[in-house]
Structure formats: C-alpha cells, structure tokens
C-alpha positions as CSV (number, residue, x, y, z in Angstrom):
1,X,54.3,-0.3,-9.1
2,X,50.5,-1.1,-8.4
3,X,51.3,-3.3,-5.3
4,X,49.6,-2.0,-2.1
5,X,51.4,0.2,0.6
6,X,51.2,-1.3,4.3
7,X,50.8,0.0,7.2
8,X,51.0,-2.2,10.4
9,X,49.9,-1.4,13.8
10,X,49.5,-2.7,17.0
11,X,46.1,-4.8,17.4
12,X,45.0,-2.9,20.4
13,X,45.5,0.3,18.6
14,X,42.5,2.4,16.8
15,X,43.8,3.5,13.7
16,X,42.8,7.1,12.8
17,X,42.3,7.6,9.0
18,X,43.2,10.8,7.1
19,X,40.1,13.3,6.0
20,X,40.4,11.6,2.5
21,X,38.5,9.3,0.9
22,X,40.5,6.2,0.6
23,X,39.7,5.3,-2.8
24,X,39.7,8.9,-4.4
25,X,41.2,11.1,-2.1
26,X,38.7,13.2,-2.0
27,X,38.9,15.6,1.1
28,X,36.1,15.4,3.2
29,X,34.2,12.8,1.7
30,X,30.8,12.5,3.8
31,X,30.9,8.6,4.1
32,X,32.5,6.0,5.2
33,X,32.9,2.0,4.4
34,X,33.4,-0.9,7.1
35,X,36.3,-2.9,6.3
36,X,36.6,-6.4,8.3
37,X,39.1,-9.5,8.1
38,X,39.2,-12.2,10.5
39,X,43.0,-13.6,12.2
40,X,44.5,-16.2,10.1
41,X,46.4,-19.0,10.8
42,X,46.9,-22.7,10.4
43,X,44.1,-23.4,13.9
44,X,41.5,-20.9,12.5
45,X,41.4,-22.5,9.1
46,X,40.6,-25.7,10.7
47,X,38.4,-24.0,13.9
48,X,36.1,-21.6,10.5
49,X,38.1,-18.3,11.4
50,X,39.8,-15.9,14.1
51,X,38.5,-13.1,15.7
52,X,37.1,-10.5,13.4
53,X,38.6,-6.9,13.1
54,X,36.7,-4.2,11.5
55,X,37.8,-0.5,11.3
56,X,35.8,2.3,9.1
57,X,37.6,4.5,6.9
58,X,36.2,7.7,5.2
59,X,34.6,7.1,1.7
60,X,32.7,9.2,-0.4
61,X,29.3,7.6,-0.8
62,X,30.1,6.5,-4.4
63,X,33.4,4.8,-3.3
64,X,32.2,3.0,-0.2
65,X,29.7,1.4,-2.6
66,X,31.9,0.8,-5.1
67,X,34.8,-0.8,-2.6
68,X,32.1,-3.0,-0.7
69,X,31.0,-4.1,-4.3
70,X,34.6,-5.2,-5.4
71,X,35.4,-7.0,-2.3
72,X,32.3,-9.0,-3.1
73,X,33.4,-9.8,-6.8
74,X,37.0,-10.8,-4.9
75,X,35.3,-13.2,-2.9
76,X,32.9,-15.0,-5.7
77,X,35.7,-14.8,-7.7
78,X,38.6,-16.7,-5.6
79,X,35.4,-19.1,-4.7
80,X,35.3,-19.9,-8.6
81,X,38.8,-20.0,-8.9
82,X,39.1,-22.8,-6.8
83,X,35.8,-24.7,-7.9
84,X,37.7,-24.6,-11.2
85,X,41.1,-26.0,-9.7
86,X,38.8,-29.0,-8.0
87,X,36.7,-29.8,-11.0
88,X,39.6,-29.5,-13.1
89,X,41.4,-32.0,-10.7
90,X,38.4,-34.3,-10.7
91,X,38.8,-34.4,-14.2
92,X,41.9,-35.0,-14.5
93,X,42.6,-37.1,-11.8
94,X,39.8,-39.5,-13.1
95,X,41.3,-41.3,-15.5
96,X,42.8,-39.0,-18.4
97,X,46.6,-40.6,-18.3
98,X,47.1,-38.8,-21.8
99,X,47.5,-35.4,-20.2
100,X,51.0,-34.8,-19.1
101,X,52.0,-33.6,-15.4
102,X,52.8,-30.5,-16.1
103,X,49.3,-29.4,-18.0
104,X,48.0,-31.5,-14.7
105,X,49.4,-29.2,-12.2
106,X,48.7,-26.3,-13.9
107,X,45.2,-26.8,-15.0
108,X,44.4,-27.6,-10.8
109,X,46.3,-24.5,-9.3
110,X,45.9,-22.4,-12.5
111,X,43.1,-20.5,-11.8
112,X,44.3,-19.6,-8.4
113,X,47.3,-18.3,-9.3
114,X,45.7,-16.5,-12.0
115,X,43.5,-15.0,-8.9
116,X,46.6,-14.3,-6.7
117,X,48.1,-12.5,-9.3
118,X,44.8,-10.3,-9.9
119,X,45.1,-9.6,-6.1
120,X,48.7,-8.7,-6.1
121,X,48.6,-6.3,-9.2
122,X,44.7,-4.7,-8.7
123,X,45.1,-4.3,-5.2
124,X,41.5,-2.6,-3.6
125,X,41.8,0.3,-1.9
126,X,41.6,-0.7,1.7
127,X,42.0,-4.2,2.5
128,X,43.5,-5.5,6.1
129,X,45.6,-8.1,7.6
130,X,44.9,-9.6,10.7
131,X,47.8,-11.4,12.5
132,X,47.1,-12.0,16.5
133,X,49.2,-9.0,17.7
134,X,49.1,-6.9,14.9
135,X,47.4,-5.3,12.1
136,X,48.5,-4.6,8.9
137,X,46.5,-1.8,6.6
138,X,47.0,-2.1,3.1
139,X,46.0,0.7,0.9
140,X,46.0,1.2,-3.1
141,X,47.3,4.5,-2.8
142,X,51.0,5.4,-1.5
143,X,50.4,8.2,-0.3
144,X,47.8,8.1,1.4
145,X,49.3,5.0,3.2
146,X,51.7,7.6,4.4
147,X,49.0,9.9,5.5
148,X,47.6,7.1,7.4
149,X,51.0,5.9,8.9
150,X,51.9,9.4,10.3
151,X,48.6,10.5,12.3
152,X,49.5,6.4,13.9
153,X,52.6,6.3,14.2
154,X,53.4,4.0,11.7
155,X,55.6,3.1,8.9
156,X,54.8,2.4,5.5
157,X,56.6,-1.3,3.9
C-alpha cells in the first residue's frame, strides 16, 4: 500500500538516519537534503506557526534535488487547491441559486480533497510531523522506515 511508514520519536531526540539514500536507497549516497516542518496546532495557526524542526537525512545529490523540488510543487499546489475552493465559493456563493448543494460543497472543498488524497497515496520520501513532544518521521519506503526506527529506538505505525 503506498501510504507512508512512521516513525515517532521523542522531540529532544536526534534522529540518526540509515547510510541510505532516503529516496533510492542507495548506500552511501554523498548528500544530504534538510527536511523542516513547523509544530501545528489550533494557537499556531492563528499565532503564523510553531517552532520549526529540521533534521538532514542522507540523499544522493540527484534525490535531495529532486525531494526539495517536489516539496515545492506540494506546496504551490495545496496553495492552488484552495484558491480554487475560495474562488469557486465566491462564485457560487454569489448568487447562482440554480446549482444544487451538493455540486456547492463539492466544487469549494473539491480540490482539496483531491490534494489530500494526492498526499495520502504519493507520499514523498521524507516528510515530518511536528507535535510539541514528539516527532513523527514519515518515510515512502517501509523499510527503510524500519532501518531508521531501529538505530532510534523506534517503532514503525
């Protein structure tokens, strides 16, 4: 199943990353790529964002490129996702009583969902989770998830 492994681990704790690439696996892969992700919660989306966690994993030059391309397609791509949903509730919502409820709720959150469901089934390779105690390490590949959750300790969910 394509969804992404996790690991989680203590905040305080450094994670230490396999000799892999984590995109290809490649062993000893001569790069790495900074992953970051800020803690999220109901005060930090009103406050512009939590504290900011980065870790760097090892990446073959290639990869690293790649990953810290996709994670910038991610991001233009929920942004348009929910400029859609708002213009398509602007549109809606501005005096168009022909369209019925149903095509109105899922013309606002359609997009989104359509970009959550991207996420969930194309996860990227590394991607983090930052919760105030914890962090949680999701990775595209299973095992090297379990690679990464031995050398720390961890368990895979």
């Amino acid at each position: 199943m394509p969804l992404s492994a996790d690991v989680r681990l203590p905040r305080s704790q450094a994670p230490q990353f396999p000799d892999r690439c984590v995109a290809c696996a490649a062993s000893h892969p001569g790069g790495t790529v900074t992953v970051a992700s800020r803690t999220t919660n109901w005060l930090t989306l009103l406050t512009g964002g939590g504290r900011l966690v980065q870790v760097t994993a090892p990446a073959c030059p290639g990869c690293a490129a790649r990953i810290r391309h996709q994670r910038m397609l991610r991001t233009v791509a929920t942004f348009v996702a929910i400029g859609l949903g708002v213009a398509a509730a602007l549109w809606i919502f501005r005096g168009q009583p022909s369209v019925p409820p149903a095509a109105r709720l899922l013309s606002v959150i359609g997009p989104v969902v359509l970009v959550v469901l991207w996420e969930l089934f194309h996860p990227p390779a590394i991607g983090l989770t930052v919760y105030p105690a914890a962090v949680e390490y999701e990775f595209r590949d299973p095992l090297y998830a379990e690679e990464f959750a031995l050398l720390n300790g961890g368990e895979v969910t």
